[in-house]
N, C-alpha and C positions, 0 to 999 in steps of 0.2 A: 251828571251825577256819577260820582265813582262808587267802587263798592264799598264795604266796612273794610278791606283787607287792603285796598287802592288809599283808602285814607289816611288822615296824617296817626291819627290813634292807631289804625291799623297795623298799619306801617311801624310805631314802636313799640307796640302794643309782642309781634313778633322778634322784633330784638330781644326784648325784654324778659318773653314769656309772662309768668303769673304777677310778677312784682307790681305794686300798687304803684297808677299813672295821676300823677297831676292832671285834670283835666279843666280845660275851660270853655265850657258850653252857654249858650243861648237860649233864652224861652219868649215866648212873645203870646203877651194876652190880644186875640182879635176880638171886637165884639161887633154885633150886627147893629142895626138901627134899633132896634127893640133894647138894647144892653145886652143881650146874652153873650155866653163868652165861648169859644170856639176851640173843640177837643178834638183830636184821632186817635183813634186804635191804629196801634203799631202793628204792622208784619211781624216782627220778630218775636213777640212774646206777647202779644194781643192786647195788650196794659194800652188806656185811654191818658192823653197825656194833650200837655200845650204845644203847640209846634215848636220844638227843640234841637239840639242836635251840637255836636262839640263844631268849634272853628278849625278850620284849615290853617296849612301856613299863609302866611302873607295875606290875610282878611281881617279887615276891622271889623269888629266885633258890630256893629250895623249890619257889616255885608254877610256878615256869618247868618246873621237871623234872617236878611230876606231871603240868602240863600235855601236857609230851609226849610222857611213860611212855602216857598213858589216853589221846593221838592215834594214838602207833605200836604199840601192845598193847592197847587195849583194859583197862589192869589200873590198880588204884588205888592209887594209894601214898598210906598214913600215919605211917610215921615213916623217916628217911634222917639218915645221917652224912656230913658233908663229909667226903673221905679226903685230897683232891689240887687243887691245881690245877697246871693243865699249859699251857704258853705253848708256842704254835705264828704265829711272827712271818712265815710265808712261806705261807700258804694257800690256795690256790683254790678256790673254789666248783663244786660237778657244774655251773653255770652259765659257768663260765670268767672270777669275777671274781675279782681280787686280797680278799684280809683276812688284817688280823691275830686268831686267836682265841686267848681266855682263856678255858680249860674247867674250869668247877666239876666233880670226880670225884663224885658221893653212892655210898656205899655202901648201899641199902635195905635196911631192918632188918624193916617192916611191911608185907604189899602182901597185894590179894586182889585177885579177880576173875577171868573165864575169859580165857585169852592167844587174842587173835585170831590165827588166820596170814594174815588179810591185813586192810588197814586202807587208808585215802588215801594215804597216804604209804609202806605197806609191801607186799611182794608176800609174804613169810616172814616166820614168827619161830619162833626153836627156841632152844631149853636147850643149852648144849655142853659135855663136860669141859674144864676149864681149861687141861690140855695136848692139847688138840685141839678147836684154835677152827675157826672155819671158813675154809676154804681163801681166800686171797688180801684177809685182811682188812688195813687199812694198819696202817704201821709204828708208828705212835702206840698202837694198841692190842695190838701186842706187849707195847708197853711198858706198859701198864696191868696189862694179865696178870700181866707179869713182877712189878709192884710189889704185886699183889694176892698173888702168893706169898710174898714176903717184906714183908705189912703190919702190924705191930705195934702199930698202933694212932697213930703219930706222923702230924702232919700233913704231908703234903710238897708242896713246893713247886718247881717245874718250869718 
């Protein structure tokens, strides 16, 4: 795991300075045998979130998410469904810089391993029912929820 300033963001994030970055990140719903669906609080800014994170270079957007399903949980993914992507044109970073992200949803279909509760980048991680996520997560992942309720299997695009 590199740092935020070793990464590819990083990395033009400082070229760039404040200028707003295209970015193209991953999320990945985990859920236990029960259906619950699988959150952590971030290090950085303490916000409860899906396991996420932008892509590196040279990573398929799969290898992007189990890379940082197994940084922020400790758990391994083998097989995942793209469900969504979701466009978020007005973003800030827990660093206070402008982006735009495009978020690939994976639904995971295959994962083992034991769930860390804390990790570099995470201070938690817990399983939650779906109508009772954890308190004061952002409005994006309402809406995820929401579209996880009513997912039939169609791709959607956001």
């Amino acid at each position: 795991m590199s740092s935020y300033e070793e990464s590819y963001v990083g990395r033009i994030r400082k070229l760039i300075g404040k200028e707003k970055l295209i970015v193209v990140a991953t999320r990945a719903v985990i859920r236990d045998p029960e259906g619950r669906i699988l959150f952590v609080r971030r290090t950085d800014n303490s916000k409860w979130v899906m396991p996420s994170g932008a892509l590196e270079l040279d990573e398929t957007l799969f290898e992007g998410m189990k890379r940082e399903v197994k940084e922020e949980t400790g758990l391994d993914v083998f097989k995942a469904t793209p469900m969504a992507i979701y466009s978020y044109p007005s973003s800030i970073t827990a660093y206070g810089d402008p982006y735009y992200q495009l978020s690939i949803q994976f639904l995971v279909e295959e994962w083992s391993g034991v769930l860390l509760s804390e990790t570099d980048e995470t201070t938690q991680a817990r399983f939650f029912d779906i109508g009772e996520p954890p308190e004061g997560i952002a409005s994006h992942y309402q809406e995820v929820l929401a579209d996880l309720r009513n997912y039939d299997g169609t791709f959607i695009l956001k």
